[in-house]
C-alpha positions as CSV (number, residue, x, y, z in Angstrom):
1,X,9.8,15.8,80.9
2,X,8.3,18.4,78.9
3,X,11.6,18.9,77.3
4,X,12.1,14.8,77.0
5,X,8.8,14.5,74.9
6,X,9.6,17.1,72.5
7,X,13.2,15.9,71.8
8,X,11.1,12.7,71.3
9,X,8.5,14.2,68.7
10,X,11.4,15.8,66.9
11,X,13.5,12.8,66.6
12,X,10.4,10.8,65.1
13,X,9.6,14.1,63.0
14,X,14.0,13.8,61.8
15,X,13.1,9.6,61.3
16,X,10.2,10.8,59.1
17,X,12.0,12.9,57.0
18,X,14.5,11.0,56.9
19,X,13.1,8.2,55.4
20,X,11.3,10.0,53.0
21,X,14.5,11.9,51.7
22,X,15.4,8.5,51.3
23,X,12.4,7.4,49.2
24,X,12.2,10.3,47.7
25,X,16.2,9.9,46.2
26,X,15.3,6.5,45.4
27,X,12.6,7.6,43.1
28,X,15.0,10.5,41.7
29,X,17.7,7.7,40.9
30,X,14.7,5.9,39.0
31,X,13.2,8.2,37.3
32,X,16.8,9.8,36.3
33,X,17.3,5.8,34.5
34,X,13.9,5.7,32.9
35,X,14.6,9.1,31.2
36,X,18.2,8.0,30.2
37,X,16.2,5.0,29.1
38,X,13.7,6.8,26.8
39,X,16.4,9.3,25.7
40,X,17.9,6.0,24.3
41,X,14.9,4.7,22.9
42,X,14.5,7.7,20.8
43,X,17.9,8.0,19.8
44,X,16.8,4.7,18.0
45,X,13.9,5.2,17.2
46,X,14.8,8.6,15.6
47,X,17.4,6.6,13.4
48,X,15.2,4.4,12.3
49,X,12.3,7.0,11.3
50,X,15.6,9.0,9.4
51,X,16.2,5.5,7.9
52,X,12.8,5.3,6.8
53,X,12.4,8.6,5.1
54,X,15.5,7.9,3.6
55,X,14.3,4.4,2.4
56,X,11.1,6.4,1.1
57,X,13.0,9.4,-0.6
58,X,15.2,6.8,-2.6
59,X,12.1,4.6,-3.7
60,X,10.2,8.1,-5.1
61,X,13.5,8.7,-7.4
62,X,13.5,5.1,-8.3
63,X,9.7,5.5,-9.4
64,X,10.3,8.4,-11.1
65,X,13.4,7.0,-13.0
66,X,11.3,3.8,-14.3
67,X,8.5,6.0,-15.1
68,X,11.2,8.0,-17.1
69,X,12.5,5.2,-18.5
70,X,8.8,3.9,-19.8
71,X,8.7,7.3,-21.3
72,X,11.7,7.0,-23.4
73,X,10.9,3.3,-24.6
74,X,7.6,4.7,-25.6
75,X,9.0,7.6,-27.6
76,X,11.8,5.2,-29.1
77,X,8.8,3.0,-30.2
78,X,6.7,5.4,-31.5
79,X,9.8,6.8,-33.7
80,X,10.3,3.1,-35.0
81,X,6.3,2.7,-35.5
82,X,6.6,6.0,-37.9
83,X,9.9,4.8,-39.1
84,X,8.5,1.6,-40.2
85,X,5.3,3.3,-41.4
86,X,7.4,5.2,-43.7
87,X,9.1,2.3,-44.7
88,X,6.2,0.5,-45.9
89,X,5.1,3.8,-47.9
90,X,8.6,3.7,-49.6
91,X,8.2,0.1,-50.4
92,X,4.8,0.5,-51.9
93,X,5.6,3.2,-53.9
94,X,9.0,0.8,-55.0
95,X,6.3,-2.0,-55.8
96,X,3.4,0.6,-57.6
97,X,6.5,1.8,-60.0
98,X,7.9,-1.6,-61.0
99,X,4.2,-3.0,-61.6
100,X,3.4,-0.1,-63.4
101,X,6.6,-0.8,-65.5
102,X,5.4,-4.7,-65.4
103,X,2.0,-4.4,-66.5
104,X,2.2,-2.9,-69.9
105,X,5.0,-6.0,-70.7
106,X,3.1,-8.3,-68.9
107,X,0.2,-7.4,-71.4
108,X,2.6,-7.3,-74.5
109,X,3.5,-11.1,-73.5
110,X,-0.1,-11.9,-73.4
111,X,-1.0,-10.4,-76.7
């Protein structure tokens, strides 16, 4: 009977493990699909962040180029604004010599 009882208490003891190898695997099985999951998820996630920077680097150049571009209309503007101001320097001096040629006639007439 002795014998009986223990072959018993190891049977329950091979039951208990049993189940809990059991358990045990079925956790393993879903924990092994949660990672696989969240591998996944940053696979994606990782794209999207490289997408991002990507999106970011391209919108620095384009900030740079406009700001560049300002830069050069400016310049080509101030050129024309000194351009013109010479103008206007030439035309008065064009004016100044013809009414200086104009005035002493001018006079004559009135005399």
């Amino acid at each position: 009977a002795v014998g009986g009882q223990e072959s018993v208490a190891q049977l329950e003891e091979l039951i208990q493990c049993r189940n809990e190898q059991k358990s045990s695997s079925t956790r393993l099985q879903s924990n092994t699909q949660n990672l696989e999951e969240q591998i996944r998820l940053n696979e994606r996630i990782k794209i999207q962040i490289d997408a991002m920077k990507e999106r970011k680097e391209i919108e620095k150049k384009i900030e740079i180029c406009e700001r560049k571009k300002l830069w050069l209309d400016y310049k080509d503007l101030r050129e024309k604004v000194v351009e013109y101001g010479n103008d206007k320097k030439k035309a008065e001096n064009v004016v100044k010599t013809h009414k200086s040629k104009v005035d002493p006639l001018e006079r004559e007439i009135q005399q």
